[in-house]
ROPA-55015 format. One line per 2 residues: number of its first residue (from 1); their letters; for each residue x, y, z of N, C-alpha, C, O, CB. Coordinates in nm, 2 decimals. Glycine has a CB too. Layout:
% residues N
NUM) A) X:Y:Z:X:Y:Z:X:Y:Z:X:Y:Z:X:Y:Z  ...
//
This chain:
% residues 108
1) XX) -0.15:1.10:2.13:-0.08:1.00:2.07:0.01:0.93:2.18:0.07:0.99:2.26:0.01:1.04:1.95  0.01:0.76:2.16:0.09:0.72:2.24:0.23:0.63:2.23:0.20:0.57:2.12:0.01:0.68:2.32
3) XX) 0.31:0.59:2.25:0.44:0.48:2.25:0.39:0.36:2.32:0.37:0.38:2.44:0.59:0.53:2.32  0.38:0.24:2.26:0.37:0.18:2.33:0.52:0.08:2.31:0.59:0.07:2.20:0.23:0.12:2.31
5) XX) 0.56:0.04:2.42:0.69:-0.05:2.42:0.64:-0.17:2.47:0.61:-0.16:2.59:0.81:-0.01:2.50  0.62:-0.27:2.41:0.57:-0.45:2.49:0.71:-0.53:2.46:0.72:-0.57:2.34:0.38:-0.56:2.39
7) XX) 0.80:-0.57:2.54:0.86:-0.67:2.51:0.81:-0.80:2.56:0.78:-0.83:2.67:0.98:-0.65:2.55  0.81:-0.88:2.45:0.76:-1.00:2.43:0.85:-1.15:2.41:0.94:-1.15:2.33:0.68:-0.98:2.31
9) XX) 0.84:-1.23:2.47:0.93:-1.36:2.44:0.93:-1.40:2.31:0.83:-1.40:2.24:0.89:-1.48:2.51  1.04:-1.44:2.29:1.10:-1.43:2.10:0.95:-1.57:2.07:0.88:-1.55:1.97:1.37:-1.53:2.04
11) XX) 0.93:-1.68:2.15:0.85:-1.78:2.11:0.68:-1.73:2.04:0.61:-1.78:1.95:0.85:-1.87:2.24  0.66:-1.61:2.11:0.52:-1.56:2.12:0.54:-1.40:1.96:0.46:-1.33:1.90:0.50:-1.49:2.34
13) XX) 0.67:-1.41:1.96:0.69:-1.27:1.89:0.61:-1.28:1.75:0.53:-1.18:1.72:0.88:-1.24:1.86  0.62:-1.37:1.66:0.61:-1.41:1.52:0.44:-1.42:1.53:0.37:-1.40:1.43:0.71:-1.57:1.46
15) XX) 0.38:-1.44:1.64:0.20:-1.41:1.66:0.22:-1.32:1.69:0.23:-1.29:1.57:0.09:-1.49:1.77  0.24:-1.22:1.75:0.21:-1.09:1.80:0.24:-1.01:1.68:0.15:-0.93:1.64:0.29:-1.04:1.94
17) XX) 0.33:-1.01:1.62:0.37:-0.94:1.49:0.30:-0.98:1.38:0.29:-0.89:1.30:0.52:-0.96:1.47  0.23:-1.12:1.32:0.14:-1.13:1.27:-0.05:-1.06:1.24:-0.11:-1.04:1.14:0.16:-1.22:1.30
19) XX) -0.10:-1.05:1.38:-0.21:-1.03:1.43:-0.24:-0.90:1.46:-0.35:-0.86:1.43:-0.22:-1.08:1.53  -0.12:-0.80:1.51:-0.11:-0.68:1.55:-0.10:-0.62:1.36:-0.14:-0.51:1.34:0.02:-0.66:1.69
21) XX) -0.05:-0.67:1.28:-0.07:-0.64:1.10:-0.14:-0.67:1.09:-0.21:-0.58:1.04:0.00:-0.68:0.98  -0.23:-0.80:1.10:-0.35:-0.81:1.03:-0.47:-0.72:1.09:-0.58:-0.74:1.05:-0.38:-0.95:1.03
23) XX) -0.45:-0.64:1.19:-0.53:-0.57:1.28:-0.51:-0.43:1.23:-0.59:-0.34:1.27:-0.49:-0.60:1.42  -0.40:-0.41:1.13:-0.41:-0.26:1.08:-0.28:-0.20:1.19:-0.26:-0.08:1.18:-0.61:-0.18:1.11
25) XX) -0.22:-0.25:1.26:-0.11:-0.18:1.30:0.02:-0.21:1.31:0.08:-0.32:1.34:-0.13:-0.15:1.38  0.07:-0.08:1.28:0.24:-0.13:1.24:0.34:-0.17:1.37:0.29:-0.12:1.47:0.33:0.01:1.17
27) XX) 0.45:-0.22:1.40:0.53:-0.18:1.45:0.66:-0.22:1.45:0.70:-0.31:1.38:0.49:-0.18:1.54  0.74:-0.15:1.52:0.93:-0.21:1.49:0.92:-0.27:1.60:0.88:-0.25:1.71:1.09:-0.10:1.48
29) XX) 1.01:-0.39:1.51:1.06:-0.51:1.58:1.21:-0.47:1.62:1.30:-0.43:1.55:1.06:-0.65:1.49  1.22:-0.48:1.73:1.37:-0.49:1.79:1.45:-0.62:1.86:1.40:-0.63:1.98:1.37:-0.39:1.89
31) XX) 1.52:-0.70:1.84:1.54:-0.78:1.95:1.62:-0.73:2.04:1.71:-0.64:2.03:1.59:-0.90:1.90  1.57:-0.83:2.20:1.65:-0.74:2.27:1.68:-0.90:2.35:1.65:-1.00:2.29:1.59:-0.58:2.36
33) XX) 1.74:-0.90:2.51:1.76:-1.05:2.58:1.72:-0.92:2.69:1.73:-0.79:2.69:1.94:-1.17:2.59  1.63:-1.05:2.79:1.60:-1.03:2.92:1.74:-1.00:3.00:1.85:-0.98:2.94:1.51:-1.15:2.98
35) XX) 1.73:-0.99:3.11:1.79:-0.97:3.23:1.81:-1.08:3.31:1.92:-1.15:3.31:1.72:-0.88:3.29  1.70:-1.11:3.40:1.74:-1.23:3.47:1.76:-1.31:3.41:1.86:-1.37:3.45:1.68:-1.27:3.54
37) XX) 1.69:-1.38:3.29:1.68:-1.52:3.24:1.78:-1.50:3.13:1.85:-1.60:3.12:1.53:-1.59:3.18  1.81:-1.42:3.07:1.91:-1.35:2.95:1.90:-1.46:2.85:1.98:-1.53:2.79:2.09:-1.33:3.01
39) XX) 1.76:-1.46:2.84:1.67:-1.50:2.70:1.60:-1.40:2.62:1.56:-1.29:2.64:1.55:-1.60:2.74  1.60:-1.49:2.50:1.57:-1.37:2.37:1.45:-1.31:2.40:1.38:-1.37:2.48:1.56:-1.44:2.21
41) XX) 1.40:-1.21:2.36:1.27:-1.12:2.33:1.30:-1.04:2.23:1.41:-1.00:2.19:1.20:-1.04:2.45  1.14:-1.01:2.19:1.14:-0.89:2.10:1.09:-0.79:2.11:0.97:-0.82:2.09:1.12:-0.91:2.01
43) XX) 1.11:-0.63:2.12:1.06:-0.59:2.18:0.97:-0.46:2.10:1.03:-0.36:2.09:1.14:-0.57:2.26  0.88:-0.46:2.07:0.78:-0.40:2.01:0.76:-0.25:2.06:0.73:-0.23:2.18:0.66:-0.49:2.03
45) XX) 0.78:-0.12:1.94:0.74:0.00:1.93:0.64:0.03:1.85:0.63:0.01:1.73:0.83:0.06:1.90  0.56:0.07:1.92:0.43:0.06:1.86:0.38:0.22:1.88:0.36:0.26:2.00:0.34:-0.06:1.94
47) XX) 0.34:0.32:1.77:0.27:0.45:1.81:0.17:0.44:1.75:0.17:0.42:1.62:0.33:0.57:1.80  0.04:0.47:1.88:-0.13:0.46:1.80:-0.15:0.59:1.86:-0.07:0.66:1.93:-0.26:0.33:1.85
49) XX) -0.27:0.61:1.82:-0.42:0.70:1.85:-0.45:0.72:2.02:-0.57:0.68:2.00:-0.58:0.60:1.76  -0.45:0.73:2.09:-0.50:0.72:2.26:-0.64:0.63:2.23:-0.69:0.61:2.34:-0.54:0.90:2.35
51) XX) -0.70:0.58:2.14:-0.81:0.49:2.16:-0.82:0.38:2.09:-0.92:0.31:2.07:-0.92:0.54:2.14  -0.68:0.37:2.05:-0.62:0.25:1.97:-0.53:0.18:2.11:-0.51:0.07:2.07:-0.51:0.32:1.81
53) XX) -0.49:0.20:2.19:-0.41:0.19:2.24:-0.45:0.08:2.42:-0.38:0.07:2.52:-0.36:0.35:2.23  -0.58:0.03:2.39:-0.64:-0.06:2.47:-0.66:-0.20:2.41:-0.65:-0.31:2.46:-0.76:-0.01:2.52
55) XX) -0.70:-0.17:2.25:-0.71:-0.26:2.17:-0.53:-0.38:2.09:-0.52:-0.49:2.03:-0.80:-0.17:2.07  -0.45:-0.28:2.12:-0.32:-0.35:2.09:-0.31:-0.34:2.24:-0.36:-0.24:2.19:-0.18:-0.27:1.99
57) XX) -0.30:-0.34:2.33:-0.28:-0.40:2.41:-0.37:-0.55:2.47:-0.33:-0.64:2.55:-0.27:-0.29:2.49  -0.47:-0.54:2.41:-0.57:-0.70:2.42:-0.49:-0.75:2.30:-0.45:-0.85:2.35:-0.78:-0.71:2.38
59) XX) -0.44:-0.73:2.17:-0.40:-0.79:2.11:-0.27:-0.86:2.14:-0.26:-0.98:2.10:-0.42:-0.74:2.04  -0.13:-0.80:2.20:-0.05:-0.85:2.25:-0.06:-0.94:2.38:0.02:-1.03:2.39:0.02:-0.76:2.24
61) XX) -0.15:-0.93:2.49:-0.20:-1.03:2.57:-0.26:-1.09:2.56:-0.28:-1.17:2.66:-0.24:-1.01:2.64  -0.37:-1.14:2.40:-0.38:-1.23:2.43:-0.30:-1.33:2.34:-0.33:-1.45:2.35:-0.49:-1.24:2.45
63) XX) -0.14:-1.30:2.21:-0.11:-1.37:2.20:0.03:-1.40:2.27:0.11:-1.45:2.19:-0.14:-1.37:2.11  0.06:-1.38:2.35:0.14:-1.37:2.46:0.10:-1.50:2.56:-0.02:-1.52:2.61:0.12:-1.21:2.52
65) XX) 0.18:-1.57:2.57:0.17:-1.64:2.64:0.21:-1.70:2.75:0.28:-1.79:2.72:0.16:-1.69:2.59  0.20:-1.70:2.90:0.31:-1.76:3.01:0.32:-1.89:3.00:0.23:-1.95:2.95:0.28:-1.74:3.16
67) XX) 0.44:-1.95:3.05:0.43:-2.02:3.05:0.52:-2.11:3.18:0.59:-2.03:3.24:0.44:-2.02:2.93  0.54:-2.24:3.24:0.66:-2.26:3.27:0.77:-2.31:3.19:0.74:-2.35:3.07:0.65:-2.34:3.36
69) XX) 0.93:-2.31:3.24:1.04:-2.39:3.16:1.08:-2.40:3.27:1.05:-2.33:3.37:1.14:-2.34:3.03  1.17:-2.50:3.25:1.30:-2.57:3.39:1.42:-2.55:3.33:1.42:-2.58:3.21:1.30:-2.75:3.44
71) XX) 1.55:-2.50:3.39:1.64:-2.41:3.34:1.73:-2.50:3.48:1.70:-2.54:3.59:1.60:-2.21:3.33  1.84:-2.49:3.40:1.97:-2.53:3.56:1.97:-2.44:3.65:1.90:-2.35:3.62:2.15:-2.54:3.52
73) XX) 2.03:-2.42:3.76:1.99:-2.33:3.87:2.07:-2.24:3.84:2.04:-2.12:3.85:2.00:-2.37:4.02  2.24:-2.30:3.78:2.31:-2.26:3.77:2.31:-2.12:3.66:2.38:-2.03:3.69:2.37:-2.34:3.77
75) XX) 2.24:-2.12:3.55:2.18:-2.03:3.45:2.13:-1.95:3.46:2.08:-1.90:3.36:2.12:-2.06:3.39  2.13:-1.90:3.58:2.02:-1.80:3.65:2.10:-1.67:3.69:2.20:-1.69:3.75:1.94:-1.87:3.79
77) XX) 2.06:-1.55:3.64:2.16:-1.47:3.70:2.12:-1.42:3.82:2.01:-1.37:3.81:2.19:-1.36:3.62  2.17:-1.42:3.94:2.13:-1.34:4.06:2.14:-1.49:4.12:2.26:-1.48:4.16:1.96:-1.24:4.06
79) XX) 2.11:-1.59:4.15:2.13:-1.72:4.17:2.24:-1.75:4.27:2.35:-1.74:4.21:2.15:-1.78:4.04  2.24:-1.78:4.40:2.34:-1.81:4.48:2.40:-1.95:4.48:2.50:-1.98:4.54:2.31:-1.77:4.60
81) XX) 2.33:-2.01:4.41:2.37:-2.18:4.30:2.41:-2.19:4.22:2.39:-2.29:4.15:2.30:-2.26:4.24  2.51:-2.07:4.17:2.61:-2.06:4.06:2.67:-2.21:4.04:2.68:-2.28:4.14:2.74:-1.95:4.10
83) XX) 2.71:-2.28:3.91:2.77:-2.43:3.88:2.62:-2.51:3.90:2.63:-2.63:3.89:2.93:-2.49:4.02  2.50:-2.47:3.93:2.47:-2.61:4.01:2.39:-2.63:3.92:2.33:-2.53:3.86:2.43:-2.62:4.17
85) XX) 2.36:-2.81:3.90:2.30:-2.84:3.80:2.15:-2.90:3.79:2.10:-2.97:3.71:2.37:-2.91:3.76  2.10:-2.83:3.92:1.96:-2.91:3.93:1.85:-2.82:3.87:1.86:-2.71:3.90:1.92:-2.95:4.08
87) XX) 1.75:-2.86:3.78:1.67:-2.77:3.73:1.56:-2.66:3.83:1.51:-2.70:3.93:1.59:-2.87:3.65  1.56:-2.58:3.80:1.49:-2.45:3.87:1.33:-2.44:3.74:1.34:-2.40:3.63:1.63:-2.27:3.86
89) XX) 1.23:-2.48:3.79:1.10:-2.42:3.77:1.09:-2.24:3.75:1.09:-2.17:3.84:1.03:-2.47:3.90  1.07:-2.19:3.61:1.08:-2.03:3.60:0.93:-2.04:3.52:0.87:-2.13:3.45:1.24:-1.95:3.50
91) XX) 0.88:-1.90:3.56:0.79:-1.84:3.45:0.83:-1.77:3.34:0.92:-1.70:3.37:0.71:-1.75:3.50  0.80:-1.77:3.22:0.89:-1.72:3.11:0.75:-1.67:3.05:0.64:-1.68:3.09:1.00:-1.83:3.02
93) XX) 0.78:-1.61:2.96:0.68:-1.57:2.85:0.55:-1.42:2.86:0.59:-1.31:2.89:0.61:-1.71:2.84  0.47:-1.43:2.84:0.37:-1.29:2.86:0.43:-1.20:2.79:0.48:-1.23:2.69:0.34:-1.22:3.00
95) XX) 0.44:-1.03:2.84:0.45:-0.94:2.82:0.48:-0.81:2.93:0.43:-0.75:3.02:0.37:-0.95:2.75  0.56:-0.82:2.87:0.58:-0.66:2.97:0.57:-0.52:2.89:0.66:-0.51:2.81:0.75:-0.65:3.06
97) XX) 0.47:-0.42:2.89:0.41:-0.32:2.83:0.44:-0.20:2.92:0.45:-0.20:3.04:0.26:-0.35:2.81  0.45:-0.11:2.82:0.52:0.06:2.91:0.41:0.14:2.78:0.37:0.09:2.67:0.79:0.12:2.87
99) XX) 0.38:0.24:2.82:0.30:0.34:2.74:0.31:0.49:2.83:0.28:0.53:2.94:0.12:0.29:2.73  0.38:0.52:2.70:0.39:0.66:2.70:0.37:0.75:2.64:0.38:0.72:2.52:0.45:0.70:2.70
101) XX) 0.33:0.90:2.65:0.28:0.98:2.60:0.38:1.04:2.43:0.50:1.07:2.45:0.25:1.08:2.72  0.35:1.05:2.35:0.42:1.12:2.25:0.42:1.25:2.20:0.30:1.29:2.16:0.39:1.07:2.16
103) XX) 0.50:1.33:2.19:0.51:1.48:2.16:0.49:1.53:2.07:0.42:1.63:2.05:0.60:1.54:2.17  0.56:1.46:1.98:0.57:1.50:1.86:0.59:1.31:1.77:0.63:1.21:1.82:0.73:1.62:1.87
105) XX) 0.53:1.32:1.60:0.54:1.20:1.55:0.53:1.22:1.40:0.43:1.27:1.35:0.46:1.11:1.61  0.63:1.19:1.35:0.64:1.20:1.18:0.69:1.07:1.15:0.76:1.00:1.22:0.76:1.33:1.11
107) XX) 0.62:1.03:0.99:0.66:0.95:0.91:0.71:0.99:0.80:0.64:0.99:0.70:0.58:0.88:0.90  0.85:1.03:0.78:0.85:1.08:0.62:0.96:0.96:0.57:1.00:0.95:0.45:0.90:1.28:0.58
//
């Protein structure tokens, strides 16, 4: 049995959480905010079967989407253009996926 954790961009969340139920699997929704961009996501717990666990992962990639946005420079954390107002070109969106093994798993 495995955990899967995919945090997903809040834009892409409401398809992935759609598709991945109509597909027969459950998962908790959590919201969480990124790091650098300290934009919303949501981040998906997901525990399948070890041969379930290739197929939710095609399902969250493919409704996951990249994308670009232009963001002030200044909005950026890590950014040595703190105040500054000219737009910065970012990649936002996809998925970032962790899978881990499970020990133990009850539903009561």
């Amino acid at each position: 049995m495995k955990l899967i954790y995919a945090i997903v961009n809040n834009d892409d969340s409401h398809d992935v959480s759609s598709t991945l139920t109509r597909a027969g699997f459950f998962a908790t929704k959590l919201a969480s905010t990124g790091g650098f961009l300290m934009a919303g996501n949501t981040t998906f717990l997901i525990c399948a079967e070890n041969d379930k666990v290739d197929e939710i992962i095609g399902i969250i990639k493919e409704r996951s989407r990249r994308r670009k946005q232009y963001m002030p420079a200044g909005n950026i954390v890590g950014s040595e253009m703190h105040g500054a107002s000219f737009p910065v070109e970012v990649s936002v969106g996809g998925a970032t996926i962790f899978v881990t093994d499970v020990e133990r798993f009850e539903k009561v």
